[in-house]
C-alpha positions in Angstrom: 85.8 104.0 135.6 88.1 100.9 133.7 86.9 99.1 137.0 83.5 99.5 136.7 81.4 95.9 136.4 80.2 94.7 134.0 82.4 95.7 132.1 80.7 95.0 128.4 77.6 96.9 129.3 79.9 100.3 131.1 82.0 100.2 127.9 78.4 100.5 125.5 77.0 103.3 128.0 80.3 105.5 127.5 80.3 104.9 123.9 77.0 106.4 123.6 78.1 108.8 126.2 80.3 110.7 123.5 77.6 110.6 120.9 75.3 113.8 121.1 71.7 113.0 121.1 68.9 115.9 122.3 65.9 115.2 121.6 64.4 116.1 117.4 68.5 115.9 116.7 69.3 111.9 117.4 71.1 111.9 113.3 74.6 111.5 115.1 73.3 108.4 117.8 71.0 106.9 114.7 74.0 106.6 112.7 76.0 105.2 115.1 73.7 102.5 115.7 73.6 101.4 112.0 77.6 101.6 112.5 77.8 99.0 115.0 75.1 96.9 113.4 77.1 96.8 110.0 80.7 96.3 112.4 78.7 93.1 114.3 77.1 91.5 111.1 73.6 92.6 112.9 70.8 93.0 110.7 70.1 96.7 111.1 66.9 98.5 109.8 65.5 101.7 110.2 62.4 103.4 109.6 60.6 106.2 108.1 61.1 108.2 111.7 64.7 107.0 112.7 63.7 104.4 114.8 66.5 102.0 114.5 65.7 98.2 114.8 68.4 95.6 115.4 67.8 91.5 114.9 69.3 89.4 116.6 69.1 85.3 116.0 68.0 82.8 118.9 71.0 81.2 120.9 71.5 78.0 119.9 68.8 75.6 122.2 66.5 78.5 121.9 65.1 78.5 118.4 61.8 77.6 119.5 61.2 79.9 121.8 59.3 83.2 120.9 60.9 86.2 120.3 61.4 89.0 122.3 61.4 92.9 121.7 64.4 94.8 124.0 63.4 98.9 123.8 64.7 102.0 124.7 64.6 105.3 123.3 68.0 107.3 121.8 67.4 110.8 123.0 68.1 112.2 126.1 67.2 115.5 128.1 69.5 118.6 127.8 69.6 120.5 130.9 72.7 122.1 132.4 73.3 124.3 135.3 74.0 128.2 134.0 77.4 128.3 134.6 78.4 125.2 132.5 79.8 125.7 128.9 78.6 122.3 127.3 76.7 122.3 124.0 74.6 119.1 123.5 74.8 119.6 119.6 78.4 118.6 119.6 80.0 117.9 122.9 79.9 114.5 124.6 78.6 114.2 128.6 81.6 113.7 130.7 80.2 111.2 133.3 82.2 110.6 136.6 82.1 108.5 140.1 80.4 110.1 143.2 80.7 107.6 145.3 78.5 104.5 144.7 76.8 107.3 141.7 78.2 108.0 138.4 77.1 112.0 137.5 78.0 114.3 134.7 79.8 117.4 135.1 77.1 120.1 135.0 74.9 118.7 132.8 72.3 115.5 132.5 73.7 112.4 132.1 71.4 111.1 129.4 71.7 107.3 131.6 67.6 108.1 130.6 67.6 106.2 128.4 71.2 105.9 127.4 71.5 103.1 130.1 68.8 101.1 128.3 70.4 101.4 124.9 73.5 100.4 126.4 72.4 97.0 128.2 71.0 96.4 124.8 74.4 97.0 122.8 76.2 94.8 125.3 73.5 91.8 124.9 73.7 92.0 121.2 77.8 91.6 122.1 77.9 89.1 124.9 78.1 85.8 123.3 77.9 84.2 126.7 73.9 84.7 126.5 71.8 82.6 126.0 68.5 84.2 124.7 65.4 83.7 122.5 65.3 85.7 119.0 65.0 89.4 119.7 64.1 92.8 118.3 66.4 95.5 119.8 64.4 98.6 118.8 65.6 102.1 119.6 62.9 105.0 119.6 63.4 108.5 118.6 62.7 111.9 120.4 60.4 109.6 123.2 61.4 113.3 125.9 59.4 116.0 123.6 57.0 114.4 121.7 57.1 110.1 121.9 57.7 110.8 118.0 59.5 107.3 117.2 56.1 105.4 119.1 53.4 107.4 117.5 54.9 106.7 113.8 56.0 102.7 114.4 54.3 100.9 112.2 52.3 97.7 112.5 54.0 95.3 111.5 57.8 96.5 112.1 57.9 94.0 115.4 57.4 90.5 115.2 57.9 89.9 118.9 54.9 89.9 121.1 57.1 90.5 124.5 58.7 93.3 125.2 60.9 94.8 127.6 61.1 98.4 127.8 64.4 99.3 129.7 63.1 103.0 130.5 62.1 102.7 134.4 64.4 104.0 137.5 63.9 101.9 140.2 65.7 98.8 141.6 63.2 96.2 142.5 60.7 97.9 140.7 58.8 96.7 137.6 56.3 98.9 135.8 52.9 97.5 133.8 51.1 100.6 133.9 51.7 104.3 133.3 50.4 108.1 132.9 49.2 109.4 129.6 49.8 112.7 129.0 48.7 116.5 127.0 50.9 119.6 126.6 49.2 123.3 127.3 50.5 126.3 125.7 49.5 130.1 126.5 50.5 132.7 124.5 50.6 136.5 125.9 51.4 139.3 123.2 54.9 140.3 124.0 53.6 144.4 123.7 55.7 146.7 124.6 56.1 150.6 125.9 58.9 152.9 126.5 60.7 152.2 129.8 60.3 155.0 132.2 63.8 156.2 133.5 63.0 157.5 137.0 62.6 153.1 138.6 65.3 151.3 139.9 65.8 148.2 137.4 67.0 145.0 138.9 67.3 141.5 138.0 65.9 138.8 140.3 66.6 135.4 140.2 65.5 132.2 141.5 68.5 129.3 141.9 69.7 126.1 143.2 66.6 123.6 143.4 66.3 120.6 142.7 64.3 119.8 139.8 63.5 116.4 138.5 61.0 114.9 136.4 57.3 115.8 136.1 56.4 112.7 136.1 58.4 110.3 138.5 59.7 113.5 141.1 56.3 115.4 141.0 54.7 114.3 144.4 58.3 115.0 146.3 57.0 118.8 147.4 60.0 120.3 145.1 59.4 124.1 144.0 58.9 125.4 141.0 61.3 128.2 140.0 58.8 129.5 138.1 55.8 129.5 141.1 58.6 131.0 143.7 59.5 134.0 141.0 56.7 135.0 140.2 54.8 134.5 143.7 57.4 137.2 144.6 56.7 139.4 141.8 53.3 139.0 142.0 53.5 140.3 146.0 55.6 142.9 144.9 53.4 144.2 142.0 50.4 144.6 145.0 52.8 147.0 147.0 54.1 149.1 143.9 54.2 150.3 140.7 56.2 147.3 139.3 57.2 147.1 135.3 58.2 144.1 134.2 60.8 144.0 131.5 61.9 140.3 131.2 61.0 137.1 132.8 62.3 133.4 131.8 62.2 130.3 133.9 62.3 126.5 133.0 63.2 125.1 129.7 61.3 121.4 129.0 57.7 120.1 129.5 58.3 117.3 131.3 61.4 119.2 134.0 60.5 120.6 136.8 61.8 124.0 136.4 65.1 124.7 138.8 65.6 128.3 137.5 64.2 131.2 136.6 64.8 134.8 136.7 62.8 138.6 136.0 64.2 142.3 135.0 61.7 144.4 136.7 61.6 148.3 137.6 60.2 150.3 140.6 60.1 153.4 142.0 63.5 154.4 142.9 62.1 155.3 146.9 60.8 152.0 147.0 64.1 150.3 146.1 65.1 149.8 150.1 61.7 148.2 151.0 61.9 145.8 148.0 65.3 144.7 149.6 63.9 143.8 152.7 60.8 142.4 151.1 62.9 139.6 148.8 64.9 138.9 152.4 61.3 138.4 154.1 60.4 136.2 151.4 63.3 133.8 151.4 63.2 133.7 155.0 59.7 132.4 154.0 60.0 129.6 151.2 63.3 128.6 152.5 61.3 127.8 155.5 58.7 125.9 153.3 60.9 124.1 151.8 63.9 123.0 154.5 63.4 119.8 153.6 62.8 119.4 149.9 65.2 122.6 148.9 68.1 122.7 150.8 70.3 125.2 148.3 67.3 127.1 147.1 68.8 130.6 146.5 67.0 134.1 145.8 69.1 137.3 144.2 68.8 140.2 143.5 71.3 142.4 141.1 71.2 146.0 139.7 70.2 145.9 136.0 71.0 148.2 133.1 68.4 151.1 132.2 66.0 149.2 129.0 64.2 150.6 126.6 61.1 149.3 126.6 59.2 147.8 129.0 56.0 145.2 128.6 53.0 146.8 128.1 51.5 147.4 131.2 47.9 145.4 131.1 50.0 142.4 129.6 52.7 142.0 132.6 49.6 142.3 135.0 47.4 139.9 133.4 50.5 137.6 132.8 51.5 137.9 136.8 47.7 137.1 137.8 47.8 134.0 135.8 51.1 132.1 136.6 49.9 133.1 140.1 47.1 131.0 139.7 48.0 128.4 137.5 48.4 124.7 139.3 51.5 123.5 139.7 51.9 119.8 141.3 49.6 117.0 142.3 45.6 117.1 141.7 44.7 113.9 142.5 46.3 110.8 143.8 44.7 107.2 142.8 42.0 105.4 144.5 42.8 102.1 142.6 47.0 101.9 143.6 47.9 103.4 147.0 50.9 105.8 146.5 50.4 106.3 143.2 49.9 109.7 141.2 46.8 110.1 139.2 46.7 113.8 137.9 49.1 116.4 138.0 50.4 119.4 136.1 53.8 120.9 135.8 54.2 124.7 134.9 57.1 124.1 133.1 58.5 126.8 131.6 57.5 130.9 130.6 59.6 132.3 127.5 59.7 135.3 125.4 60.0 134.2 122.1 60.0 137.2 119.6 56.6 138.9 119.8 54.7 136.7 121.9 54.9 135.4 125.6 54.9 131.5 125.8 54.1 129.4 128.7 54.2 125.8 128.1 52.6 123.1 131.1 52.1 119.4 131.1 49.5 117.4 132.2 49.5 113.6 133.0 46.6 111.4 134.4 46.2 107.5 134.6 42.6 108.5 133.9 41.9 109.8 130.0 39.1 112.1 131.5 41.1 113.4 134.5 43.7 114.1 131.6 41.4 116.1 129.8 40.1 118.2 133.0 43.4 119.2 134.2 44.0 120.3 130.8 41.0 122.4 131.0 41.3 124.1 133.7 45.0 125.3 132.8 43.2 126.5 129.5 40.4 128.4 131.4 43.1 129.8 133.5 45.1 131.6 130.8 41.6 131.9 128.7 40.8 134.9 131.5 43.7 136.3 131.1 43.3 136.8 127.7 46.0 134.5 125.9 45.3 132.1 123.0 45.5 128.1 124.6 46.6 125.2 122.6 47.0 121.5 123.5 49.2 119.3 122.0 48.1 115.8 120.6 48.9 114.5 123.8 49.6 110.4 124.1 47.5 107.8 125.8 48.6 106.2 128.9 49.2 102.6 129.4 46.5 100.1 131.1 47.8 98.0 134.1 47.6 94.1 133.6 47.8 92.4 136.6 48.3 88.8 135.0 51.5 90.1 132.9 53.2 87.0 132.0 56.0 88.2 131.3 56.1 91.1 134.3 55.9 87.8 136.9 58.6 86.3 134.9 60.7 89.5 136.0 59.7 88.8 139.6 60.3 85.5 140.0 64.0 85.8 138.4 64.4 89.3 141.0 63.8 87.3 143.3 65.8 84.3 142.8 68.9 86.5 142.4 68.7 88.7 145.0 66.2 87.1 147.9 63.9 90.1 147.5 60.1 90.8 146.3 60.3 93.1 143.5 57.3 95.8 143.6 54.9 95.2 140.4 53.0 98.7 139.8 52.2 101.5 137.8 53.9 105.0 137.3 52.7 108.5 137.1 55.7 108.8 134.2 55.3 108.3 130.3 56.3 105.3 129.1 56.3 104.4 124.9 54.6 100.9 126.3 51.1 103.1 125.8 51.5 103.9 122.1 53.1 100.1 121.7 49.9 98.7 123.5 47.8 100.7 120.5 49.8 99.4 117.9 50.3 96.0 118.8 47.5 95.1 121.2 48.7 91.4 122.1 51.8 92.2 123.2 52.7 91.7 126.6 54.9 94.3 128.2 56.6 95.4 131.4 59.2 98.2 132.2 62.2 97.5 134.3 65.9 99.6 134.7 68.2 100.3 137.6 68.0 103.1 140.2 67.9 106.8 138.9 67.9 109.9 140.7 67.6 113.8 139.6 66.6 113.0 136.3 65.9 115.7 133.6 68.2 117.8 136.1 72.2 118.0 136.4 72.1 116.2 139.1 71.0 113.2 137.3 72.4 110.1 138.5 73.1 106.3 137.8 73.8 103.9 140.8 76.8 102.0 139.8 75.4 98.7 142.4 72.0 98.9 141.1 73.3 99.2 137.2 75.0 95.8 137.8 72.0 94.8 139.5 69.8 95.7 136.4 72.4 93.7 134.1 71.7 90.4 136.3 68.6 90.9 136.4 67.7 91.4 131.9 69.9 88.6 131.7 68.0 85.8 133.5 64.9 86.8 132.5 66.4 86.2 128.5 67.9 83.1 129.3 64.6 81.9 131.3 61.9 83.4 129.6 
């Protein structure tokens, strides 16, 4: 990886590679940011939330021009494939070269948004630059809540241009995205003695994909989650099914990959439930040839339990994962090929005495936001858990006549002969909190090409990263 170009910017992104940062935990990456602003003689602030802010003084030739705010947030999804021993609390990511990718071994590779921090580090280092005054702010906890946006003050930023460095896709730049709510169910996790005449077994869905709920929801990936319990669910129609345990997915905004459920039946129906589960991934295996080409289904012998949950609870719980949406609801009338509403039934825990259920739902539309949001309640509601939403975060409104998003463009396409794409995303981007705060500011999104993010099989394209470096640093040095 020594020859790995450019070289300032790879040497920032590993450097934050070995810092642990999930998500509500950044005190390790927040301190090393005030580290390196006291080692480079940068003024270094940081706020009341952990936001970080970094200033950095106009080249010389540039002192009149305005000032410009570089973003990008300092947590990063933990997800790791079940038979990885990593702990995100202490270890660092390990990334390494697949070809024209760099990967992690096992886990995510945090290059959302560790990628953007990085370009940042490097510009604040490169002394070759030649750039207006800028604002390097790094946000906090942006995957599981957009913490570090919704407590920015007025008045923190000066700049009224900014740059968020958050995006995935070459040739790409974003004025526009999704806002988004979080739904929560809760079953009571009631419980009975375990009968000992069933057959208990452990079932287990494996091997998708994944991705993002936002950016990888309209790419017909399963849900671990939907393909469980839709076998479950079939099963409990034929039998006398108790269900002991059931966990799948682990963040709001992942697209579950796994999941897995201890059930019991009658012992004479242990044969037929063999050649049921075959049946079945004969089935989604054939729905999904093209999306899911490692999807996986087992089936193991389980310990006798002790207890068993309750009976009315498992049913009404199978009934309404079975009909909760999962996926695209609506796609936009206003931007071809764009998502407008979806929902992601991200993951179903039990968490001491209760069942929890969590979902996401985005929507360029605040109403459409609202009615997905709804109708996930209403489906859980009839089931008889308690519903919650979260405070949810406003999306951000597309301006065509972004100054500063045709300035992108134009220097995209001086460098490389191509059109960029300006459009919107179905993602959450901290430019919709910004917008609310700071109202004049013009803002566009921009990064280098991502794959399998929120997922182990995250990925960085080493051609595009270089791409991406090009590409911030004309737009500073023309802006």
């Amino acid at each position: 990886m020594e020859n790995l170009e450019p070289k300032i910017l790879w040497q920032c992104f590993f450097d934050i590679c070995k810092v642990p940062r999930p998500s509500k935990k950044e005190e390790k990456i927040i301190q090393f940011l005030l580290n390196f602003g006291k080692k480079n003689n940068i003024e270094t602030v940081k706020d009341h939330a952990g936001n970080v802010l970094m200033k950095i003084p106009a080249t010389a030739g540039c002192e009149k021009r305005e000032t410009v705010v570089l973003q990008a947030h300092q947590d990063m999804v933990c997800e790791k494939n079940a038979d990885t021993m990593h702990n995100f609390d202490h270890d660092p990511i390990l990334p390494c070269i697949d070809g024209e990718w760099l990967k992690a071994k096992g886990t995510t590779l945090g290059a959302d948004n560790g990628i953007g921090m990085a370009a940042m580090l490097a510009v604040a280092l490169d002394k070759t630059i030649k750039h207006p005054a800028l604002e390097l702010l790094f946000t906090v906890d942006e995957e599981t809540g957009l913490t570090g946006a919704f407590e920015l003050k007025s008045g923190f930023l000066s700049g009224k241009k900014l740059l968020n460095l958050d995006s995935e896709d070459d040739g790409e730049i974003f004025i526009g995205c999704a806002g988004g709510v979080d739904t929560v169910a809760e079953f009571p996790c009631q419980t009975e003695n375990a009968p000992e005449n069933l057959y208990y077994c452990k079932i287990a869905v494996k091997g998708l994909v994944g991705g993002h709920s936002g950016d990888d929801i309209d790419k017909n990936r399963a849900n671990a989650n939907k393909l469980l319990n839709r076998f479950l669910w079939q099963i409990y129609k034929e039998t006398e099914l108790k269900l002991v345990e059931i966990d799948g997915g682990n963040l709001r905004n992942a697209i579950p990959r796994e999941a897995y459920a201890i059930i019991g039946v009658p012992m004479e129906f242990k044969e037929k439930l063999a050649i049921a589960l075959n049946h079945y991934i004969s089935d989604v295996c054939a729905e999904y040839a093209a999306t899911e080409p490692t999807l996986a289904l087992t089936i193991e012998t389980a310990q006798q339990p002790k207890s068993v949950i309750a009976q009315n609870i498992a049913q009404n719980l199978l009934n309404s994962l079975y009909a909760c949406p999962h996926g695209i609801i609506r796609m936009s009338d206003d931007m071809k090929g764009l998502v407008e509403t979806s929902t992601n039934l991200a993951s179903v825990k039990i968490k001491g005495e209760v069942i929890k259920i969590e979902t996401s739902q985005r929507s360029s539309v605040a109403s459409a936001k609202k009615d997905i949001a709804n109708m996930v309640e209403s489906v859980f509601v009839l089931a008889g858990a308690k519903v919650s939403h979260g405070d949810g975060y406003p999306g951000w409104k597309p301006n065509p006549n972004s100054e500063i998003a045709h300035k992108i463009a134009l220097s995209y396409k001086k460098l490389f002969g191509k059109e960029a794409k300006i459009r919107a995303i179905h993602a959450g981007l901290e430019c919709g909190l910004f917008s609310e705060k700071y109202p004049e500011m013009d803002m566009a999104s921009f990064g280098p090409t991502m794959r399998g993010v929120h997922s182990p099989d995250e990925r960085l394209h080493i051609g595009d990263t270089k791409k991406f470096w090009l590409l911030l640093v004309d737009v500073l040095e023309n802006l």
